[in-house]
C-alpha positions in Angstrom: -0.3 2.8 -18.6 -0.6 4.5 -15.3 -1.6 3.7 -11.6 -4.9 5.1 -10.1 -4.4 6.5 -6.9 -7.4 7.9 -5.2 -7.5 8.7 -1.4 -10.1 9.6 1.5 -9.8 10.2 5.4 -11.8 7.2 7.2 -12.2 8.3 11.1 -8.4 7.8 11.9 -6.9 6.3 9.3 -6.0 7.5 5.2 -7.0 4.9 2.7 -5.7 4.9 -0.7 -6.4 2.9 -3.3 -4.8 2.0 -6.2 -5.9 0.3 -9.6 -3.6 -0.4 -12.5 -0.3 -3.0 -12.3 2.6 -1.2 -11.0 5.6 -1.7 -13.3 8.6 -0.4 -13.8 6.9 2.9 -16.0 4.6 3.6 -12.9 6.4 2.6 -9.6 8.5 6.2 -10.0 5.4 8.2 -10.4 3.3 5.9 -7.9 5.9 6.4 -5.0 6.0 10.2 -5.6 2.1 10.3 -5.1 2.3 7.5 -1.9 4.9 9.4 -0.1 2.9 12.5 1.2 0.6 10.4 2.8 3.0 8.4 5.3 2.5 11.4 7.8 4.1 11.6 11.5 2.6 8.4 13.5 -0.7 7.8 11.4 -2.4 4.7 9.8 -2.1 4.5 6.2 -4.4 1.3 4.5 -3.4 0.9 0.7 -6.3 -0.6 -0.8 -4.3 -3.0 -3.5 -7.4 -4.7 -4.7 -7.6 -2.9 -7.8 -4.3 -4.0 -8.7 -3.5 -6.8 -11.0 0.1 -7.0 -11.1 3.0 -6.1 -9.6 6.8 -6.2 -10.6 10.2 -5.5 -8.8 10.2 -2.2 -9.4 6.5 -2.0 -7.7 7.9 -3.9 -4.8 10.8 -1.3 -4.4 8.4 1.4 -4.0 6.3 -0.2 -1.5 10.0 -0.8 0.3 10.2 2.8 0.4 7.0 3.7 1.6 7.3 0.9 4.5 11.0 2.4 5.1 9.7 5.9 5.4 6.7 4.4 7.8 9.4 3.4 10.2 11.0 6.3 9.9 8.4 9.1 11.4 6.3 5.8 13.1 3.4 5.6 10.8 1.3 2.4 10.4 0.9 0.9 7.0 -1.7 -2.1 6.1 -2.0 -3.8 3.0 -5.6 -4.6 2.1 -6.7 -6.3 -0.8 -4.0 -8.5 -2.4 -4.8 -10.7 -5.8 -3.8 -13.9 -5.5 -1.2 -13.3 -7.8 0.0 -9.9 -5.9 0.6 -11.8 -2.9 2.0 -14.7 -4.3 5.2 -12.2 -5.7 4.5 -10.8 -2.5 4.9 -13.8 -0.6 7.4 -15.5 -2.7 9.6 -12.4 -1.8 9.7 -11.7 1.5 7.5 -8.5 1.3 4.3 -9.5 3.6 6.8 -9.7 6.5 7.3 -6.1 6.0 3.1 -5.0 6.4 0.5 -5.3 8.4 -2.0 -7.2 5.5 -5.8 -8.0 5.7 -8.2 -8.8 2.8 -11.3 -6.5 4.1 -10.6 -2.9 4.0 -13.8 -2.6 6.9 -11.5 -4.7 8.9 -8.7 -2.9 8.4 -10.9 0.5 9.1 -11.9 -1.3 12.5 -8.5 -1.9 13.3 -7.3 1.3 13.0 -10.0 3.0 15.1 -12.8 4.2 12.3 
């Protein structure tokens, strides 16, 4: 199984959306695709909605991306989460880490559409 990623410029901000569960076969190829897009100070929204699961291996990758973020001072906001995504989510520590809203057109406003 893989992860869907599609992506699209909205005004100021890069969304990219995902679909598929992100396991420990897809995180590697999932965090080689997310990293081009945390660019020098932008706004990133990862659309997680079409994502049903996620496992410790998914949340490493997502520690990466937020680590590389911080690192050339790029935004990055969750939007989306199952219930059962942010519940490991939660349960972890990991929604400390990202901005997180349930609407990507709220999220879009946010970051200046």
């Amino acid at each position: 199984m893989t992860v869907k990623l599609t992506s699209r410029t909205e005004g100021a901000a890069c969304v990219v959306a995902l679909e598929g569960e992100i396991n420990s076969t897809t995180s590697g190829g999932l965090q080689a695709q997310l990293l081009p897009f945390i660019g020098q100070e932008g706004k990133v929204l990862i659309d997680l909605s079409g994502v049903s699961y996620i496992s410790s291996a998914g949340l490493r990758t997502l520690l990466i991306v937020h680590r590389r973020a911080q690192q050339v001072r790029a935004r990055v906001t969750l939007v989306g989460l199952s219930e059962e995504v942010r519940f490991v989510m939660s349960a972890t520590g990991f929604l400390d880490f990202f901005e997180v809203t349930d609407d990507l057109d709220d999220a879009l406003e946010r970051a200046g559409r």
